[in-house]
OpenMM code with the backbone's topology and positions (N, CA, C; nanometers):
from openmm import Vec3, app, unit

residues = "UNK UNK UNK UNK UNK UNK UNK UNK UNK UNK UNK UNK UNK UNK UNK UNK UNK UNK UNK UNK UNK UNK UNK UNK UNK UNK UNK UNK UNK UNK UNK UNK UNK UNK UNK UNK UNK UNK UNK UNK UNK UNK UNK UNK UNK UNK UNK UNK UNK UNK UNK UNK UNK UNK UNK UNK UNK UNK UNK UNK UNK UNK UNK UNK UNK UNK UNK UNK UNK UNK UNK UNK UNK UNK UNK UNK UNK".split()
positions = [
    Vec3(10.0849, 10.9045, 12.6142),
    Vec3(10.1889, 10.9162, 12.5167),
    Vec3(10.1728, 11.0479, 12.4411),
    Vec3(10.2958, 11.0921, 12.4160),
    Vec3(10.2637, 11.2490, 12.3446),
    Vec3(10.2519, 11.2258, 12.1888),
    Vec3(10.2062, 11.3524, 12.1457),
    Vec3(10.1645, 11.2969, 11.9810),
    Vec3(10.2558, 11.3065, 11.8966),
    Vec3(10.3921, 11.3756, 11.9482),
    Vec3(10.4717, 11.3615, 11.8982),
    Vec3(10.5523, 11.2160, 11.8622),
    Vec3(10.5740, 11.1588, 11.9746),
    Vec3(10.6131, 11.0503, 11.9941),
    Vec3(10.4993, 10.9108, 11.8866),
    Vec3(10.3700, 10.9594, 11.9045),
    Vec3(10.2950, 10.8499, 11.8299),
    Vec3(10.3036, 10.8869, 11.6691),
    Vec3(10.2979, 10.9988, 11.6595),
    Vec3(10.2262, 11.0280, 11.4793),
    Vec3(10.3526, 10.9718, 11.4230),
    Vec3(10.4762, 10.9659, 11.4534),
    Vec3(10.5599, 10.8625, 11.3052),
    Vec3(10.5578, 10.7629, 11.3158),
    Vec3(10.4921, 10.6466, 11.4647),
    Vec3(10.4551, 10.5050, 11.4416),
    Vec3(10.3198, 10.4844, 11.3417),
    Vec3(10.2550, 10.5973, 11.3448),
    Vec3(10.1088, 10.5878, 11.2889),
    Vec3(10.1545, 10.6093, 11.1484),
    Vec3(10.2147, 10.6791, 11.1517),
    Vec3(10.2759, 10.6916, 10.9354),
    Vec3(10.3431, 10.6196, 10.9038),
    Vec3(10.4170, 10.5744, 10.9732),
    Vec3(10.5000, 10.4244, 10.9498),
    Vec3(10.4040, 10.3025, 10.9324),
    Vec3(10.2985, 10.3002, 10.9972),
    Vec3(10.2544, 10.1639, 11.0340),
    Vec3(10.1396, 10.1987, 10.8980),
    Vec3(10.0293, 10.3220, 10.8702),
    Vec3(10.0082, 10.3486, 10.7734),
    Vec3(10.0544, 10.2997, 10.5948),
    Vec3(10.1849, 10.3387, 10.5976),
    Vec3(10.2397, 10.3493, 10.4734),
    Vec3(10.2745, 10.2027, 10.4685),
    Vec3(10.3453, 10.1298, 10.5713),
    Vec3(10.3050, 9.9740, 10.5515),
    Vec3(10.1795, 9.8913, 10.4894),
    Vec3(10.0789, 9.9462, 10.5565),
    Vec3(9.9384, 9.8882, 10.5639),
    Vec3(9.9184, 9.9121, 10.3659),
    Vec3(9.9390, 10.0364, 10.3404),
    Vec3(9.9078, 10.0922, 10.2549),
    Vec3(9.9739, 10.0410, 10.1251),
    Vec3(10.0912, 10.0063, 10.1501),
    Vec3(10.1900, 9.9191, 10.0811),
    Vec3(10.1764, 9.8002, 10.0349),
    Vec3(10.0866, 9.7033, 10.1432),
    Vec3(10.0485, 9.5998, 10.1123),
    Vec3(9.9120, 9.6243, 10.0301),
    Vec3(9.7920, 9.7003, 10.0539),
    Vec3(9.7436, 9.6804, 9.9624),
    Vec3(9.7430, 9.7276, 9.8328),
    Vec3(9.8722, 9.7951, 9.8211),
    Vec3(9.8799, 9.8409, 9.6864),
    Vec3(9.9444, 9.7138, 9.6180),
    Vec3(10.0100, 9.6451, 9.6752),
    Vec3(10.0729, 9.5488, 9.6332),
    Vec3(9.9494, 9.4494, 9.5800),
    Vec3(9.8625, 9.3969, 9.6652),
    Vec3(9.7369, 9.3032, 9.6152),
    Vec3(9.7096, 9.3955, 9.4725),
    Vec3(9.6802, 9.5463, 9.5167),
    Vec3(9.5611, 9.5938, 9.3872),
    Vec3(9.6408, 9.5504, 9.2869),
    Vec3(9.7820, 9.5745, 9.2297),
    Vec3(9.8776, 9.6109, 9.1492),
    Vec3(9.8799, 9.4386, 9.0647),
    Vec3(9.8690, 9.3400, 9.1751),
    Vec3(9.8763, 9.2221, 9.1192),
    Vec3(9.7139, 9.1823, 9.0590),
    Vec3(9.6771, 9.1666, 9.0813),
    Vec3(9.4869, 9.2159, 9.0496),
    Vec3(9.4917, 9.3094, 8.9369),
    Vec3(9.5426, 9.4212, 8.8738),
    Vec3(9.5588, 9.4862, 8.7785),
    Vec3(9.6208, 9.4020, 8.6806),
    Vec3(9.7278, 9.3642, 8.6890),
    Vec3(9.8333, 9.3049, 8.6413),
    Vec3(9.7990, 9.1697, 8.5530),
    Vec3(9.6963, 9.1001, 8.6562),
    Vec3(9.6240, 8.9503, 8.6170),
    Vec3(9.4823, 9.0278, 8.5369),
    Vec3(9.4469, 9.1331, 8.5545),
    Vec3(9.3285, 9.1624, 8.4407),
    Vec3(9.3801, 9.2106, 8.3472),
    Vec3(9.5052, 9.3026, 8.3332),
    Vec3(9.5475, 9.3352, 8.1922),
    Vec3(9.5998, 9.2563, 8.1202),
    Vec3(9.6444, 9.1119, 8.1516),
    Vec3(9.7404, 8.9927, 8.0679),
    Vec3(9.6538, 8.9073, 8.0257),
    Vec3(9.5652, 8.8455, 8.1241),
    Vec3(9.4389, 8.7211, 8.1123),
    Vec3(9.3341, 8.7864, 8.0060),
    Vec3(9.2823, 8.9128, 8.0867),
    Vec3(9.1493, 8.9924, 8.0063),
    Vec3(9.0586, 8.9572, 8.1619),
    Vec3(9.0793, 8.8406, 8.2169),
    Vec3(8.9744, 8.8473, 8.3310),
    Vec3(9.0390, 8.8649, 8.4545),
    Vec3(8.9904, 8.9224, 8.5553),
    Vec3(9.0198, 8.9255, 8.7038),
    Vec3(8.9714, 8.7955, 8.7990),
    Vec3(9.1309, 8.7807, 8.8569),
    Vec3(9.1417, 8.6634, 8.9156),
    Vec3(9.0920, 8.7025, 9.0625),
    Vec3(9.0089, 8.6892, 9.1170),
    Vec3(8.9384, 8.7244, 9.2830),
    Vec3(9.0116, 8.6094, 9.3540),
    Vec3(9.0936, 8.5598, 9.3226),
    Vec3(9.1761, 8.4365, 9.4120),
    Vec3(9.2682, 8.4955, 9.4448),
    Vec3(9.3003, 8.6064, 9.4166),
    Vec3(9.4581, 8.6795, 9.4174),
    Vec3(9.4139, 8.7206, 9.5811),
    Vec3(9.3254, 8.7458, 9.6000),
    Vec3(9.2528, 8.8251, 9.7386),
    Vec3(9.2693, 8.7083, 9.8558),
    Vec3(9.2524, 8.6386, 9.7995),
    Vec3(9.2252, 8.4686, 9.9105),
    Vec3(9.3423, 8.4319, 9.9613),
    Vec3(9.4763, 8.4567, 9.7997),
    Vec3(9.6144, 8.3829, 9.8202),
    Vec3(9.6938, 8.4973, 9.9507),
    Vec3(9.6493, 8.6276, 9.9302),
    Vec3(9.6803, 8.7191, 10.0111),
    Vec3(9.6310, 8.6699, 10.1638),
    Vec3(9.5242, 8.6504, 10.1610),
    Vec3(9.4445, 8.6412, 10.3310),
    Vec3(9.5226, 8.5348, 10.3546),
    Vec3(9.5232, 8.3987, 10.2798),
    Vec3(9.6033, 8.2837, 10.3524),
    Vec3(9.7372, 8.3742, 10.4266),
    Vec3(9.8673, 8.3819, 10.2826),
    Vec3(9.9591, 8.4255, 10.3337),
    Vec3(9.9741, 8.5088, 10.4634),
    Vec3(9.8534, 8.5470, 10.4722),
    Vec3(9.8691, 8.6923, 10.6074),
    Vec3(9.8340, 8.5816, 10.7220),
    Vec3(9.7182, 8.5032, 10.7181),
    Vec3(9.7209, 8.4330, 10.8482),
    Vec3(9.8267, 8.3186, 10.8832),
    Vec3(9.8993, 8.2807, 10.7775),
    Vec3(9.9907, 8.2102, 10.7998),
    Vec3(10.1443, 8.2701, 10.8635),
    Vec3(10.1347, 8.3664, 10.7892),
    Vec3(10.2307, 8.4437, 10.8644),
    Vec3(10.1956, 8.4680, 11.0195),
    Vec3(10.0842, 8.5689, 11.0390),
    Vec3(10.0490, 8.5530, 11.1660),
    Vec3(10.0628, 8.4384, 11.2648),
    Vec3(10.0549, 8.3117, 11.2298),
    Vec3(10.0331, 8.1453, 11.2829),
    Vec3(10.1533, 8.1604, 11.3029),
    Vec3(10.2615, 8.1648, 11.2690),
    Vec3(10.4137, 8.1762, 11.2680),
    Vec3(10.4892, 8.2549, 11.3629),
    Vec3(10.4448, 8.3597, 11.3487),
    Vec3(10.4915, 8.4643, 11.4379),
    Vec3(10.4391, 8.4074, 11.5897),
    Vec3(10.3085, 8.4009, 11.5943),
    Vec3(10.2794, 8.3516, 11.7145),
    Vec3(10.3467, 8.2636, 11.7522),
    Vec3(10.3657, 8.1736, 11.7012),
    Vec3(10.4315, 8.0241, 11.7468),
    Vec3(10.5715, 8.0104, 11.7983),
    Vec3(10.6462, 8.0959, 11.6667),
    Vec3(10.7621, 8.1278, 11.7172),
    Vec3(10.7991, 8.2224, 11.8912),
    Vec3(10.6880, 8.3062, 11.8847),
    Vec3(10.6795, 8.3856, 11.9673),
    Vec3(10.6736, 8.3408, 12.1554),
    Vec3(10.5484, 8.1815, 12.1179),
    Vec3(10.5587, 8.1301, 12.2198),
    Vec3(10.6796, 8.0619, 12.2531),
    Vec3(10.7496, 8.0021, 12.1137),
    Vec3(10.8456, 7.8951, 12.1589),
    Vec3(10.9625, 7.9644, 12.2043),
    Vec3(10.9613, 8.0956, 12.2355),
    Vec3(11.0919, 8.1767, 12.2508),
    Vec3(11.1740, 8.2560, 12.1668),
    Vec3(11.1917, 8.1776, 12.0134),
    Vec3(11.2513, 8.2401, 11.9142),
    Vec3(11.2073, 8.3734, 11.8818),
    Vec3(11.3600, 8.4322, 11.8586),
    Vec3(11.3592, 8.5908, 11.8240),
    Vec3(11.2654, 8.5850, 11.6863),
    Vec3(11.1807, 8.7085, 11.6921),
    Vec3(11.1399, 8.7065, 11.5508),
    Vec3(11.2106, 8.8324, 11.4708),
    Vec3(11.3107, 8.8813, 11.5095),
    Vec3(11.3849, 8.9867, 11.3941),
    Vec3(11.4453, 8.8986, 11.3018),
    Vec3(11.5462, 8.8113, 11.3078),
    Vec3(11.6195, 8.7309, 11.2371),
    Vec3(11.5739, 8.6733, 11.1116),
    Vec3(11.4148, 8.6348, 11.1261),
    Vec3(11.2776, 8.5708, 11.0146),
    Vec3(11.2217, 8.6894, 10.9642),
    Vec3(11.2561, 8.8064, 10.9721),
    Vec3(11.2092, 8.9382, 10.8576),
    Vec3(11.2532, 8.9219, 10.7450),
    Vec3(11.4193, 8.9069, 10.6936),
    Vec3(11.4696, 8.9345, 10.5866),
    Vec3(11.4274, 8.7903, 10.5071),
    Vec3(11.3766, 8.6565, 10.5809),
    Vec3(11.3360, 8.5581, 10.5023),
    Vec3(11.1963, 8.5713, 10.4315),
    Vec3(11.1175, 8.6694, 10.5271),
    Vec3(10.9861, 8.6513, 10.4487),
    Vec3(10.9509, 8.7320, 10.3099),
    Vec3(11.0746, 8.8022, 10.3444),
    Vec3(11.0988, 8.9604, 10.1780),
    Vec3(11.1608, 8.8525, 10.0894),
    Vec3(11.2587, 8.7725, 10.1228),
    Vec3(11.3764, 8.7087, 10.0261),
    Vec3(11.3839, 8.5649, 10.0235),
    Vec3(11.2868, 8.4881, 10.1088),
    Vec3(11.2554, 8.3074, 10.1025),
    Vec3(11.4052, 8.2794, 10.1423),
] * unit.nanometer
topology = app.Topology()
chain = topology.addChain("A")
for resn in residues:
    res = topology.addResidue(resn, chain)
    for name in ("N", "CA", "C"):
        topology.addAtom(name, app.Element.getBySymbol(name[0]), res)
């Protein structure tokens, strides 16, 4: 594959990655500046959500169902 072709999946997939954990830190900030203490569960509620998602995708994946259609639900419930 040429590097042209790869380096904007890699900055794309990057700035995702990067996105999410700014999102954890930001909530982790957020719960130490209101409480006074840092909640380390915020880290856990994250890992669930991610393997559950993952569990999902797979599943769907085997059972056939498209998974584009289940993007805009997991941003908007």
């Amino acid at each position: 594959m040429s590097i042209l072709v790869r380096l904007p999946q890699l900055l794309i997939y990057g700035i995702i990655s990067g996105s999410i954990l700014a999102l954890g830190g930001i909530g982790v900030s957020l719960t130490y500046s209101i409480l006074g203490f840092s909640n380390f569960a915020h880290g856990d509620i994250m890992a669930l959500g991610a393997y559950i998602t993952l569990g999902l995708l797979g599943l769907f994946t085997a059972l056939g169902v498209p998974n584009t259609p289940l993007g805009p639900l997991s941003f908007g419930g």
